[in-house]
N, C-alpha and C positions, 0 to 999 in steps of 0.2 A: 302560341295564341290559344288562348279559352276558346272553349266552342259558344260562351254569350260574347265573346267579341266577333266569334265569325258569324253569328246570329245579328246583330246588330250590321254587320256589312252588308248582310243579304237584305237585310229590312231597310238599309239604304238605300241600295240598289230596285228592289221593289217601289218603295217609295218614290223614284224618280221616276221609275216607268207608270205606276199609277196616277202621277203626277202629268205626264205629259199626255197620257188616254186622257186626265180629266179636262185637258187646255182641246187636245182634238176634239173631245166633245163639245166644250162651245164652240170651236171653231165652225166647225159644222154646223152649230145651234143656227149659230150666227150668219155662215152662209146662207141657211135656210130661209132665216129673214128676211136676208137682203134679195132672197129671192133666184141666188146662185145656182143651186140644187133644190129640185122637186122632192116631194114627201115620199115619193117609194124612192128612193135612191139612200135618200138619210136614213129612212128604217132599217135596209138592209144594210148598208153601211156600218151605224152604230148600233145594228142587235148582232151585230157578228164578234163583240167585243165588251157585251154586256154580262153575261156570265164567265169569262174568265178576269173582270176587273172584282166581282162578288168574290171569283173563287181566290182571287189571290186573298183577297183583304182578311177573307176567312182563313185564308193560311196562317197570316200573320199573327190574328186572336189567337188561334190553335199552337202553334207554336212559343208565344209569350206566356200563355195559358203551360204547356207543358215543360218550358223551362225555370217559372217560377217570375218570370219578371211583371211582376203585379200592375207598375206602373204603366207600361207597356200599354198592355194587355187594355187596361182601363181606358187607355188613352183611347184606343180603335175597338172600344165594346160600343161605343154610343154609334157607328154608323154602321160598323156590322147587324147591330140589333135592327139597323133604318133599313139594313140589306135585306137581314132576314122576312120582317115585314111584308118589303114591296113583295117578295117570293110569295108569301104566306098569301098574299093577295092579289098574286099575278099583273103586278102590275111591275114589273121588270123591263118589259121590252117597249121599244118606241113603236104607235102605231099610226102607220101613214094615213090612216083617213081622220087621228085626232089631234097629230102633231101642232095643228094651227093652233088649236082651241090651249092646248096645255105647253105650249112653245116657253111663255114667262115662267111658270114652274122647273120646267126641264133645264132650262139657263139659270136659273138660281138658284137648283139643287146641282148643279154642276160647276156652278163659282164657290158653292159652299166647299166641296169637292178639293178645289181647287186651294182653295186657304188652309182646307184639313191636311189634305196631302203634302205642301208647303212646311206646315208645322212640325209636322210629323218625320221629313225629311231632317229639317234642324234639331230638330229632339232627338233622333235616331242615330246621327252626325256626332252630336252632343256625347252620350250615351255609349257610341262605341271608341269617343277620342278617351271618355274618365275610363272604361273599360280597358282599358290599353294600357293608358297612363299608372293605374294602381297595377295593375297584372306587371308593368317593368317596373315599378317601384317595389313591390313585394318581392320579385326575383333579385332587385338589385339588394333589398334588406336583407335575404337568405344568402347571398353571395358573398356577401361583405363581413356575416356573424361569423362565417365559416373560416 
């Protein structure tokens, strides 16, 4: 096994877990709504989980980035860059006394999340089965010359 096919299994695996931080965040949005859980509990809750969903995603760039797979890379340049941003303007973490006011933002930059991480899970899926598929086709091509 290539080390971009074993790359491609870890970005699957990542992917599902960023996948399902993105669903507990609405869930929680969405508790919040309904009025389940109070606004310091959400805060604390989901800022305990908000810099290591940044840091993976930046893994992910970094590493697509230092393997060469362009596509990749491209694919998660557009929300890392949305990462970087909210950092650059401290607006990263949920804050319990504005969560009412920005509640519709927060649930639809987390549904967005949501359909990226999705795709990105199928792409990455995608990616390590041709990965795979060509790497035992070429071993079976040099197998068979010999």
């Amino acid at each position: 096994m290539s080390l971009t096919a074993f790359i491609y299994i870890l970005a699957l695996i990542m992917a599902g877990v960023l996948l399902f931080g993105a669903v507990y965040f609405v869930i929680m949005l969405t508790d919040l709504e309904c009025d389940y859980i109070n606004p310091i509990d959400l805060a604390n809750n989901l800022n305990t989980y908000v810099m290591p969903d940044l840091a993976a995603q930046m893994a992910l760039v970094l590493v697509f980035l230092l393997l060469g797979e362009w596509t990749s890379m491209l694919l998660n340049l557009p929300l890392a860059a949305w990462n970087v941003t909210k950092v650059i303007n401290n607006r990263q973490f949920y804050d319990a006394t504005e969560v009412f006011r920005t509640l519709s933002k927060h649930k639809r930059e987390n549904f967005v999340k949501v359909g990226f991480y999705l795709i990105c899970f199928f792409y990455y899926l995608y990616s390590m089965i041709i990965t795979l598929v060509n790497e035992s086709t070429s071993d079976y091509n040099t197998a068979s010359a010999h």
